[in-house]
N, C-alpha and C positions, 0 to 999 in steps of 0.2 A: 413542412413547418406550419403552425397553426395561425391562421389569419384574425386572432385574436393577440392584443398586445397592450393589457389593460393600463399596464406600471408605463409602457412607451421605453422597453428598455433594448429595443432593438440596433444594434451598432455595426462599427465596422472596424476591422485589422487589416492593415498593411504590412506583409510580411512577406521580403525578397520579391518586392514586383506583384504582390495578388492580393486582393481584396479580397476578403473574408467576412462572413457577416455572421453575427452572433450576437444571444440575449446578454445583456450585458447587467452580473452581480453590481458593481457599483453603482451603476443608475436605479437598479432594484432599492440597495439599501438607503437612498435619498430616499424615496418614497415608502421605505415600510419603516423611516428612522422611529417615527410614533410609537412604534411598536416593539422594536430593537435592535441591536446592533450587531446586524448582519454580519458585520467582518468578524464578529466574535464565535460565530459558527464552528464546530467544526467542519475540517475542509469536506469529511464523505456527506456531512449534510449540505454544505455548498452542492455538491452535485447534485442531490435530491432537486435543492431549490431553482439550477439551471433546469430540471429537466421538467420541473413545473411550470417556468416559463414559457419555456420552448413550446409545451403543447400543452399551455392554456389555449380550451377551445369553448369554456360557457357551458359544455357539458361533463365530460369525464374530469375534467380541468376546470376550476373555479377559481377565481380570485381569492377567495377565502382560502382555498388550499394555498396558495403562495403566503397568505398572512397567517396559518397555520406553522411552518418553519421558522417565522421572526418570531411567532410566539413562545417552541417551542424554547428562547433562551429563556423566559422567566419561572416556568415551571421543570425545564430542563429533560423533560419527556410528553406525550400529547398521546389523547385516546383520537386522533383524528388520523381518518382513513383516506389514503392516496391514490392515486393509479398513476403507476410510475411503468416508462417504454425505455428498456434498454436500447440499446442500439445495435445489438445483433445477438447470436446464440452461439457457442459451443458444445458439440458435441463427444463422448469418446463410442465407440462402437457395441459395447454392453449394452448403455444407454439408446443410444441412438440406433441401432436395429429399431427394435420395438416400437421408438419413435416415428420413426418412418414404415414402418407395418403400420401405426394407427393414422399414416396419413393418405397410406395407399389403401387402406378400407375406408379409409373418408371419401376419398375417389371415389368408390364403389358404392360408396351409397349415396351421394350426389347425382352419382349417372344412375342410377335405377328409379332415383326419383327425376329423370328426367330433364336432368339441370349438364349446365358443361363440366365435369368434372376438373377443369383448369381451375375452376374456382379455389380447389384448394392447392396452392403453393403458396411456399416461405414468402413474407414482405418483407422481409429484416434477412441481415445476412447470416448464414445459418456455414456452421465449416465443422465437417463431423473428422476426428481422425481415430482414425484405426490402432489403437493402440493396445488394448485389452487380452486379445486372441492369442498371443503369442505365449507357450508353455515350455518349461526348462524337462525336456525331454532328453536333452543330449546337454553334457556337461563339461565342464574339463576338457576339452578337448577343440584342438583348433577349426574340427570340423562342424561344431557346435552351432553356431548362428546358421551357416546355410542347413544344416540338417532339421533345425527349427522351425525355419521358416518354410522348409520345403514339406514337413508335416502339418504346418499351421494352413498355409495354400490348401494345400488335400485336403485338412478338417474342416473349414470353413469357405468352400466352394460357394454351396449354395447360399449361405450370407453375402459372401463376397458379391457374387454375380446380380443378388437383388442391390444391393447398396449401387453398384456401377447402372443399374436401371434406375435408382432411385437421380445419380448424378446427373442423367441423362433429360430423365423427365422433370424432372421439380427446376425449376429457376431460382439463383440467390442459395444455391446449395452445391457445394463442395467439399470433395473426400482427398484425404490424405490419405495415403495407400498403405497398407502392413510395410514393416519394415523401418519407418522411418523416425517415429520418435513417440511422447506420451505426448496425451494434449495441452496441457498445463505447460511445456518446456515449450516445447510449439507456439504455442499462444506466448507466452514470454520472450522466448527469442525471433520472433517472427510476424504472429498473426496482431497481435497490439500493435496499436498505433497511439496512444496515450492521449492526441487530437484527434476526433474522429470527424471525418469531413462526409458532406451530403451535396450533391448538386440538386436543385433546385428553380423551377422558372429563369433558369440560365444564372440566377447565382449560386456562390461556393457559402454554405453554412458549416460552422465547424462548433462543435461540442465537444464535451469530453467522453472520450470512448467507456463505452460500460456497454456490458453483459451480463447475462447469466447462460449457465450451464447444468448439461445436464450427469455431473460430477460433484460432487463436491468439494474437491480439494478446487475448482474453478477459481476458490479465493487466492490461492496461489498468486495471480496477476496483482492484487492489492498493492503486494509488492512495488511494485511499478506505479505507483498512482492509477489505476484503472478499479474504479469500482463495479466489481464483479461478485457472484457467490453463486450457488448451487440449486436446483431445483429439482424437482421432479421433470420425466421426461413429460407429462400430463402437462405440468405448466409450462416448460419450456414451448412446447407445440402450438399451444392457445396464444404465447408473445409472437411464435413466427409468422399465426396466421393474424395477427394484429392485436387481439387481444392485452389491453393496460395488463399490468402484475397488481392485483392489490394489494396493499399491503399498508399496514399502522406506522406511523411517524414513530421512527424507534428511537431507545435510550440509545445516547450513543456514552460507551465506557472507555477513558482516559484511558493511557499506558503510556507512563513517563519512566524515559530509559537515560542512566545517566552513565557515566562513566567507560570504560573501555574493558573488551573479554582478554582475561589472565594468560599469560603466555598456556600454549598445551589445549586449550580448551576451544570448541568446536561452534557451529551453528547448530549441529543438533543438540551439544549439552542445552544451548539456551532455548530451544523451543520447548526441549522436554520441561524446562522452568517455566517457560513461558506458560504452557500446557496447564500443568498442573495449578499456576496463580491462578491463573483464569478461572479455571473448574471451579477451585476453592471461592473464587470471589461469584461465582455466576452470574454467567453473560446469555446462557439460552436468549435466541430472537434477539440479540441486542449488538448494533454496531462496536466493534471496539475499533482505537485508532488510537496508534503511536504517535508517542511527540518528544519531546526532550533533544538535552543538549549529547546524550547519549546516541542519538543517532545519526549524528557527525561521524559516529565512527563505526559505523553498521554498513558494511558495501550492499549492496542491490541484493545480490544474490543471497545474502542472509537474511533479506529483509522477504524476499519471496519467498524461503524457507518457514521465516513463524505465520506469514500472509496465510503461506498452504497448508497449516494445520489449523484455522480457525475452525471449523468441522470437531476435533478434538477437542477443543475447548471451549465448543459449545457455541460460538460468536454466528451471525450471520455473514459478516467480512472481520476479516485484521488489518485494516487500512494505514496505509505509508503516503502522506501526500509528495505531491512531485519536487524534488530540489535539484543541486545540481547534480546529484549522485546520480538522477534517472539519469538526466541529459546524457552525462559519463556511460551508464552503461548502454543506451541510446545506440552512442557511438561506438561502444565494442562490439552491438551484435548485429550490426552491420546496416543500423539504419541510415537513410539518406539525411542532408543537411537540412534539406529543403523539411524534411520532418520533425527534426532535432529543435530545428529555429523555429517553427511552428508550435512546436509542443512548450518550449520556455515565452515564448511572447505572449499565447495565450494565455497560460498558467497565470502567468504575471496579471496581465489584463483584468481576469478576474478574482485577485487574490488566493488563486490558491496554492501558489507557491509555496514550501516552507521555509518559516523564518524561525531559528532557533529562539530567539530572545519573546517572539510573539506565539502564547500559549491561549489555546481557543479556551472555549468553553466544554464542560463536558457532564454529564447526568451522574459519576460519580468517575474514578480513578483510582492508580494503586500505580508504585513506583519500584523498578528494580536499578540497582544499583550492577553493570553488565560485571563487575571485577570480581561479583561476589558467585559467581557460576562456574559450578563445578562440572567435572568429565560424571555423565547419568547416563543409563537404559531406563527405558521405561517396558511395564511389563509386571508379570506373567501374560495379562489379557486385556488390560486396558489404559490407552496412550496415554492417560494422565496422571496412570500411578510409578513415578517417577522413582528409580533408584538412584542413590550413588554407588558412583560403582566399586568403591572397596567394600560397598554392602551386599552384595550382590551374591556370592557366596553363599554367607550365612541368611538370607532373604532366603536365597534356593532351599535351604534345609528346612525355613517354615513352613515351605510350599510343601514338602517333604509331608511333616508331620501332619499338616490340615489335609490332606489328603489318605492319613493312616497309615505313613508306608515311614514313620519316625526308625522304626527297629533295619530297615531296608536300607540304611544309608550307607553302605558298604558293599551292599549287592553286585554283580558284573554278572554278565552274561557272555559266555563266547560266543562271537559271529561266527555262523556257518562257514564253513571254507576259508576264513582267516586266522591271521598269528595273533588277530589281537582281540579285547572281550570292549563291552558297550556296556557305560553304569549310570543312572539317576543325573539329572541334568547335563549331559555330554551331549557336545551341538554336532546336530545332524542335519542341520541348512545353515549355512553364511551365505547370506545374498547380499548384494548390494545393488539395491532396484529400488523403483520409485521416484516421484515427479521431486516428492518433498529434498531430497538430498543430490537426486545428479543431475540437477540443475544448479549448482553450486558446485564449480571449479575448484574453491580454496578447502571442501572436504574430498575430492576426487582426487584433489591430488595430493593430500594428505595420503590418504589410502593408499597411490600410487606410492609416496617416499616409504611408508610405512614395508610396503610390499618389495622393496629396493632393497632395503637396511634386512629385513629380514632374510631375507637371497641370501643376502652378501657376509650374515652370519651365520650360514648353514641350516636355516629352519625352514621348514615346509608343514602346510598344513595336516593335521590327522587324517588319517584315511578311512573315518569312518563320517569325513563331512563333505557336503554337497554342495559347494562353493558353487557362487554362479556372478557376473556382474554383466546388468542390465540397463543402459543407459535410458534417459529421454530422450535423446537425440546424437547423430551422429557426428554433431559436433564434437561430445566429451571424446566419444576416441580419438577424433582429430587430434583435441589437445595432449593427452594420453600419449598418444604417441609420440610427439612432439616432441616433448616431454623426456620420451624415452623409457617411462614407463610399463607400458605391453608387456615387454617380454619378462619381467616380475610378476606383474599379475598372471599371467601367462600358468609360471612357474609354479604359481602357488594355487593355481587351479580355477582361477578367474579371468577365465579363458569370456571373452563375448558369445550370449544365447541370448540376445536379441536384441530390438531397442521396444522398449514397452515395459506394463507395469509388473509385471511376473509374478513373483513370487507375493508382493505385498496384495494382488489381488486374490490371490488363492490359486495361482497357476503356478505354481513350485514341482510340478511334476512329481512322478513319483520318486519313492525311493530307493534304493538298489534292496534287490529282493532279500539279501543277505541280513540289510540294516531291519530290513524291515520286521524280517523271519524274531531277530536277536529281541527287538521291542516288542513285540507280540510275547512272545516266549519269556522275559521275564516281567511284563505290563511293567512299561520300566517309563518314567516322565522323562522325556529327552527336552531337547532346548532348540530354538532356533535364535537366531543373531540377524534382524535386518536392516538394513537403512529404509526404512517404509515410516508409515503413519498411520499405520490399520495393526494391531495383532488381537482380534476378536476371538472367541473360543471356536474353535474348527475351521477358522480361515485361511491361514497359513499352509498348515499339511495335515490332514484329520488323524493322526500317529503322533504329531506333536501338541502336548499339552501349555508348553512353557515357552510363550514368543516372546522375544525381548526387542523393543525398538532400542537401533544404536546407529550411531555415525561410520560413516564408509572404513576411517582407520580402525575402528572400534570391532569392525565386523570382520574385518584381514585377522586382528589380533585373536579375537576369541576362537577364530578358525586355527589357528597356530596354536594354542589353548588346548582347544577341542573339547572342552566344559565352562560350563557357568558358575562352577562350582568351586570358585578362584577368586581370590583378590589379587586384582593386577596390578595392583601399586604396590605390593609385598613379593607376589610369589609368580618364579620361571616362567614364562612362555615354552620355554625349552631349552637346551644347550645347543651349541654352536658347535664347531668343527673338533676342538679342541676336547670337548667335554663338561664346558666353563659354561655354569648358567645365565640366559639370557633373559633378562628384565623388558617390561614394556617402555620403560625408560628409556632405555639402550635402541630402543628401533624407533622411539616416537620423535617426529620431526619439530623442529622452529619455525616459529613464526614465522623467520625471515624465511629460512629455505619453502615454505608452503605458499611465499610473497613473490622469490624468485620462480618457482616453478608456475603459478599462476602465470604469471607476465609472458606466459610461452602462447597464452589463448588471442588471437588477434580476429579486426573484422574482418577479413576477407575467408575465417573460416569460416563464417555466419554465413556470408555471402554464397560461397560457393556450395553449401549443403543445401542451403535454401533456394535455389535458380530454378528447379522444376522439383520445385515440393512435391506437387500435384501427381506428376507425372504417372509417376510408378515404375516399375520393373516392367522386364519385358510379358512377362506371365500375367501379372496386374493387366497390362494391356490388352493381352489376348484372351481375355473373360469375356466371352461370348453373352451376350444381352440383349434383349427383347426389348423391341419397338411399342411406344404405345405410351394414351396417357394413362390408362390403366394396366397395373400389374396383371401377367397372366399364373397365377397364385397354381401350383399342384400339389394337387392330392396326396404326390407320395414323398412331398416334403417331410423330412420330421425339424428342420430349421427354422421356415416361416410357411407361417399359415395364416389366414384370414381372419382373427377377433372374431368374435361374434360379438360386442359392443351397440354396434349400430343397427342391429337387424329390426329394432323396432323403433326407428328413427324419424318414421314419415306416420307411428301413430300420437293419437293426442294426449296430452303429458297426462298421467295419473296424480291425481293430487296428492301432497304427502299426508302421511297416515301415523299413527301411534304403533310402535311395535307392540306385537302380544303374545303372551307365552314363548317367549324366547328360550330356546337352548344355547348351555354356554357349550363352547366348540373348545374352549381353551383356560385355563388361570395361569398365567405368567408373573414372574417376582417382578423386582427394578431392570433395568437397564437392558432390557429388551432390545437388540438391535435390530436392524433391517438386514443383517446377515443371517440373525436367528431366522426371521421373518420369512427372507429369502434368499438363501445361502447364492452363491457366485459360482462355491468352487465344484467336487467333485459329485458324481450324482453314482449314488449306490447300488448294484445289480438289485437289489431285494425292497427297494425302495418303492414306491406307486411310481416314480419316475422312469425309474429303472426297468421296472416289470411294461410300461407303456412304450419305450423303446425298442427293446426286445422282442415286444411282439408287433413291433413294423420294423421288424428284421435289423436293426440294430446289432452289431454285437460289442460287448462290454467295453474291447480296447476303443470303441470308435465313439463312444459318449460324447466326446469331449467333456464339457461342464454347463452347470446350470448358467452362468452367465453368458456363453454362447447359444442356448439356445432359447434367450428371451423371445426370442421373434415365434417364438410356437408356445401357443396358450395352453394346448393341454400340458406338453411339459413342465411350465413352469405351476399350473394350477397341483398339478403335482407335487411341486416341489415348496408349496407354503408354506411355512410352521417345519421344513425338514432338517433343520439343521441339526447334525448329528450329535451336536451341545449342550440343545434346547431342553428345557425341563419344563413338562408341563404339570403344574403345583397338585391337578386330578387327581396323578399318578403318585405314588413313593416310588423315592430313584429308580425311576426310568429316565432315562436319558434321550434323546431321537423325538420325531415327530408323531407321538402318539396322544391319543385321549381314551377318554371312556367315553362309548355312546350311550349316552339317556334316553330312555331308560331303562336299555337291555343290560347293562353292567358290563359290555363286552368292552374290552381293551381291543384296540385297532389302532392303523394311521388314521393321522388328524384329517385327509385328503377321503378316507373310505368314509369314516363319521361322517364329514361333510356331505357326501355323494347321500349318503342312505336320509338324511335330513332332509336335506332336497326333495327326495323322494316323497316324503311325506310334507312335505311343503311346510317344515317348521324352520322361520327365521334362525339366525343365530346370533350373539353376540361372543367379545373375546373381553377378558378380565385383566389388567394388566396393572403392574404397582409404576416407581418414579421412573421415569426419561425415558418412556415408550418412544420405539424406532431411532434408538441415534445412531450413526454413522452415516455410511452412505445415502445421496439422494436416489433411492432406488425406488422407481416409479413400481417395478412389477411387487413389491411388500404391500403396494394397496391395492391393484388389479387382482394379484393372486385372493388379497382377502375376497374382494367384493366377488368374483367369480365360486369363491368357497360357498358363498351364500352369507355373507357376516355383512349384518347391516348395522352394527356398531361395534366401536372399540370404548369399552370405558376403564379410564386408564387412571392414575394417581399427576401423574404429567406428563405431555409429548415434547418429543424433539420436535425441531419447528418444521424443517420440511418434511416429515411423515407426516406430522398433522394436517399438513398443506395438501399431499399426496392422498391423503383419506380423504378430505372434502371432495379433491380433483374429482377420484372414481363414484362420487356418490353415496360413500361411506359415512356416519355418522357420530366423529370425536367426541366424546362424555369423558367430562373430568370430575374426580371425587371433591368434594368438597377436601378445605384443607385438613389434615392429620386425619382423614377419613382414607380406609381404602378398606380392599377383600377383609383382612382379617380383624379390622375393627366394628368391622359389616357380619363378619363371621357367617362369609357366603366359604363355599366348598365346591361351588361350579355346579352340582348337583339340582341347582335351583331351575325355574320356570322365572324370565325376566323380562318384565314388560316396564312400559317407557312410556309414561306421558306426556302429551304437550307438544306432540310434533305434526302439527298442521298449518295452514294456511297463515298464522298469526305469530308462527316464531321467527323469533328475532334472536341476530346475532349476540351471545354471552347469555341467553337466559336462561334460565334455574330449571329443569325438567325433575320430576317425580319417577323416580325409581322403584317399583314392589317386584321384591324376590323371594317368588312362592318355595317353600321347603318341601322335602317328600313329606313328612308327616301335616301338611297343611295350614302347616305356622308362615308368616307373613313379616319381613322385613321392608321398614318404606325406607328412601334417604333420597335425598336433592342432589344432582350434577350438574356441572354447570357444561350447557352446550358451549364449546370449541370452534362452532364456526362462525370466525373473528370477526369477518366483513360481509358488507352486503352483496357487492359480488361474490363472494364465495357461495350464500346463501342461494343469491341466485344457480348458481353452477351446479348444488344441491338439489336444490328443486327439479333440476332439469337430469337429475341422475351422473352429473359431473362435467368437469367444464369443455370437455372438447363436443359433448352433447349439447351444450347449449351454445357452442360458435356453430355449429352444424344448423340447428334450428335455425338460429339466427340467418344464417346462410339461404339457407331454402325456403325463409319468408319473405329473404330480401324481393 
């Protein structure tokens, strides 16, 4: 805690026998009454303004920054810059490889400059868990989970064994082993604590638990009153080794919810509304935070459901403050008293309990009435373009005709070696996977009655679909079975292939060759169905064009369906035994019975999953691991390899420079993701990935995917710009990660351009229109750039953590001026791009001068506004990004 204590608002709680000390809101808002009234905050800015207190130090922490938050009621937003310290980190294993690669090369160059290499480990508590890896290889089938995991083991060995070295060596660093849950459910049933306590000079200090992670559904916990959200692995790294998070006093956006969800209707119908208001109202970078008398009747578990899609809808958090509802589920998931009683005394203490009748203040708002939400997918490819779902149907047939295939709508193909043919929207994955849904009992077991009722009126799903269900954790089967459940799902081919995020991350495994053969053969758009919160273009299954996010019942049903290409409020799922058609009506359960069968979930199942988290399996255990506080890194890894990051770390910083004569490497339209960026899922034989594998003896089946092999730089530098989706604007329909190189006119990958650029030592830039990198916080989408050789991105707009992620690696964010972008510029990529104004005297937001030379020797100028928002970032810039300058920092200490 910081020995600065300007307001004097340091206090004490007695709670069950223990003192407790902590900065105390109500004695803050005596002393900033002048200024305003504190209690009228919202509660996520209350946490801001504890956490200003706490570690006011006269330096990174100023008084002015605490009277910066009472200010922020009367303009209701503020250009004033903070440095705010969570209180620990989350990791999932995609992420967090890499992460811990860039800290075991920190090691490495610490000891070569002759220093102790202990200097680098985690100060904050840091909990990675393994959830990512696990791929639906084996399906349907009861032998599905262990055959899964026994091929995930084998595929990710050499991960595994560096992460069990990493547990070993790093202090404040903890792995959750394969097998056991996603991180998000984890953290929500488990790793939260809602009070977070610190010992200190022999006393007990308690704050409110907040995080960040290196995920971005991490907002998922909001749910719970924990203010959390997502990062780069690059920034997460920099908080572990102490590093403030900078960041601008944001708008925070109202979300007042009133009234009660209509019998039939789900928690995924409301996120996907939720979703979609949000986009429309736009939140980019800006807190939002529910209130209303509507959330009297929102259980925990739905409230962590729309928390875990802030990421979709653009928010930095979807914040739920703490009432009695946590407390309630508190005690379902098997937290102790002594924590429960802790968590409401506090709350109380410093008002941030919720009071229905007491409505904060907020930067602007927008109100959903819950009665008015209907049963939606959202989909073809992105989570906010919401259906309803008697629309969904005739939606498929637009998809249809905007693709050219209008006259195609009655096409079929027969499957090889089957009695039956495969046509234009027919679902060829129902998953039920992901944090955002089976962490949510009252849609599991929906699903579950759904999967009952359907048994028991003689239907079973299509056999040309790839049912899979994927829990977060090994609770839901608990329940599930309890329940009595299983052996329906079971039946209907949702059989358990693991617990992790699967298919929503791109690990949907393949297809049966058959389905596969019959898609290929008539280029036919098939469908997928899943409980996720991601269906990006090639993410899912690069065979399926048409992903449709839906709720766990939602996704049983369309599998019994076996197309999209239905209205299930009108038309059969199938017939039953008799021959008598069966309605979605006819199998979809009641409130009540979805109220009874929840009430089967108790804490001692919490308790008893969770008793050796940690542990692992017996195989987990027997992962043989090297001694040392530095990694012994080999050669004939192709998993993890060494960065080259830091090899010029102990020379003296290069000042920054003006770029000149730049090559564009890329021209990208809007909504650019970081999947585009840097795909997750499968990596191509013919790909630059693909071809660098194979010749270190890789062979195809053994790939796995780009997401497991973040921890090796050359494959993912490979794998930049590869997404098999991506359209680079260069090119006419091409699709994949290609360019043109300038200014041979030769078409190639975007990975060889790069290489042969290098070669001649010409900078690059990349061109891109509105909502550059949204989705995932994927640190390797800026690594891979800045290793491409791309020393800037100028974009129309960034998502906030890619933009974050680009300062991190030392990448340089350029925004167009407003209604300004590529083709108002009437640039063609073709051009020579040089960049003024980027030396010793820039400052964060300022206007740089852009000239883009043409082949014929014509001249376009226009102004961008620099993107790096804070002066820390600035700094992190300067110094080629920010774990280069804790490193420096380090080795002048």
């Amino acid at each position: 805690m910081s020995s600065h204590d300007s307001l004097k608002t340091l206090s004490t709680l007695e709670v069950n026998g223990k003192t407790f000390h902590y900065h105390s809101l109500p004695k803050a808002a005596e002393k900033l009454a002048a200024i305003g009234d504190v209690d009228k905050l919202p509660t996520s800015m209350k946490v801001l303004l504890e956490n200003m207190l706490r570690n006011e130090d006269g330096d990174t922490v100023k008084e002015s920054d605490i009277e910066a938050i009472a200010h922020w009621l009367s303009e209701r937003k503020s250009d004033k810059e903070i440095q705010y310290r969570p209180a620990r980190v989350l990791m999932q294993d995609f992420t967090g490889v890499p992460a811990i690669v860039d800290l075991a090369a920190m090691r490495d160059a610490v000891g070569k400059a002759g220093q102790d290499p202990e200097q680098i480990n985690p100060l904050s508590a840091v909990d990675l868990v393994i959830d990512h890896s696990v791929m639906v290889d084996k399906f349907a089938s009861p032998e599905a989970f262990k055959e899964n995991v026994r091929i995930e083991m084998e595929r990710n060995f050499e991960r595994y064994q560096f992460l069990r070295w990493g547990q070993s060596a790093f202090k404040n660093f903890r792995v959750v082993p394969p097998g056991t849950g996603i991180c998000h459910q984890v953290n929500l049933e488990y790793l939260a604590k809602v009070a977070w306590t610190k010992e200190q000079d022999g006393k007990t200090y308690v704050m409110p638990d907040t995080l960040v992670g290196t995920d971005s559904h991490t907002t998922m916990i909001n749910g719970l009153g924990v203010l959390g959200w997502g990062v780069g692995g690059i920034e997460a790294e920099a908080a572990m080794l102490g590093q403030p998070i900078s960041m601008l006093i944001p708008e925070v956006v109202g979300f007042r919810m009133t009234g009660k969800l209509p019998e039939g209707v789900t928690a995924t119908d409301l996120v996907l509304t939720v979703t979609q208001m949000l986009r429309k109202q736009g939140v980019v970078g800006k807190f939002v935070e529910f209130y209303g008398p509507g959330l009297d009747n929102l259980p925990l578990a739905d409230r962590a459901t729309i928390a875990n899609m802030a990421p979709e809808y653009g928010a930095t958090c979807g914040f739920f403050p703490v009432d009695q509802e946590t407390l309630r589920y508190l005690e379902l998931s098997g937290r102790d008293k002594d924590t429960i009683d802790l968590v409401e005394a506090y709350s109380k203490a410093q008002g941030m309990w919720r009071e229905t009748e007491k409505e904060p203040v907020f930067t602007d708002s927008l109100e959903l009435d819950l009665s008015t939400v209907e049963a939606s997918l959202a989909g073809p490819k992105r989570p906010q373009d919401r259906v309803a779902m008697p629309q969904l149907g005739s939606n498929f047939d637009l998809i249809l005709e905007q693709d050219g295939k209008a006259n195609e709508k009655d096409k079929k193909v027969q499957v090889p070696g089957k009695d039956y043919e495969l046509a234009h929207g027919d679902v060829v994955i129902a998953a039920i996977t992901s944090c955002t849904n089976t962490s949510n009992p009252s849609v599991l077991m929906a699903a579950g009655l759904v999967a009952k009722k359907a048994v028991e009126k003689g239907l079973n799903r299509k056999p040309w679909v790839k049912s899979s269900l994927a829990p977060g954790s090994k609770v839901v089967t608990d329940y599930l079975a309890k329940a009595g459940f299983t052996p329906f799902l079971d039946k209907l081919g949702f059989n358990l292939v693991g617990y992790g995020c699967t298919t929503c991350i791109g690990n949907s495994g393949p297809l049966p060759d058959e389905i596969s053969a019959a898609i290929k053969e008539g280029d036919l758009t098939v469908s997928s169905v899943l409980s996720g919160n991601r269906n990006f273009e090639g993410r899912v299954h690069p065979e399926v064009q048409a992903n449709w996010l839906a709720s766990p019942p939602l996704v049983v049903a369309y599998a019994l369906a076996g197309t999209t290409r239905i209205d299930l409020s009108k038309e059969p799922l199938g017939e039953d035994q008799d021959g008598n058609p069966v309605y979605l009506k006819d199998i979809w359960p009641s409130s009540k019975e979805i109220a009874d069968a929840v009430s089967y979930v108790d804490g001692q199942m919490f308790r008893n999953e969770y008793a050796e988290v940690f542990d692992g399996d017996e195989e987990w255990q027997n992962i043989p691991i090297g001694e040392g506080k530095t990694y012994n890194w080999s050669d004939d890894s192709t998993y993890v390899k060494n960065p080259p990051y830091f090899t010029e770390i102990d020379k003296p910083l290069a000042p920054m420079s003006d770029i000149k004569d730049a090559r564009v490497l890329a021209v990208f339209a809007d909504s650019i993701t970081t999947d585009h960026i840097s795909p997750a899922g499968s990596i191509k034989p013919d790909a630059p990935a693909g071809k660098y594998l194979q010749a270190n003896g890789v062979e195809v089946k053994d790939f796995n995917s780009y997401g497991s092999r973040r921890g090796n730089h050359e494959v993912m530098m490979r794998g930049t710009f590869a997404n098999i989706r991506i359209k680079n604007q260069m090119l006419d329909d091409v699709e994949g990660g290609y360019t043109v190189h300038v200014p041979s006119g030769e078409q190639m990958p975007i990975y060889d351009a790069a290489m042969k650029y290098q070669k001649d030592n010409t900078p690059l830039v990349v061109l891109a229109g509105k909502e550059y990198g949204t989705g995932s916080s994927r640190d390797w989408a800026a690594k891979g750039t800045i290793l491409l050789g791309v020393k800037a991105v100028i974009a129309e707009s960034f998502e906030r953590i890619h933009r974050s992620n680009l300062v991190g690696m030392g990448v340089l964010p350029l925004q167009f001026a407003d209604d300004q972008g590529v083709k108002a510029h009437g640039l063609t990529g073709h051009e020579q791009i040089s960049i003024e104004g980027i030396n010793e005297d820039l400052k964060p937001g300022q206007m740089l001068k852009v000239t883009a030379k043409k082949d014929d020797g014509s001249e376009v100028t226009f102004e961008v506004k620099c993107r790096i928002d804070t002066n820390n970032e600035l700094q992190y810039y300067k110094n080629g990004g920010i774990l280069h300058y804790v490193l420096r920092q380090m080795l002048a200490a």
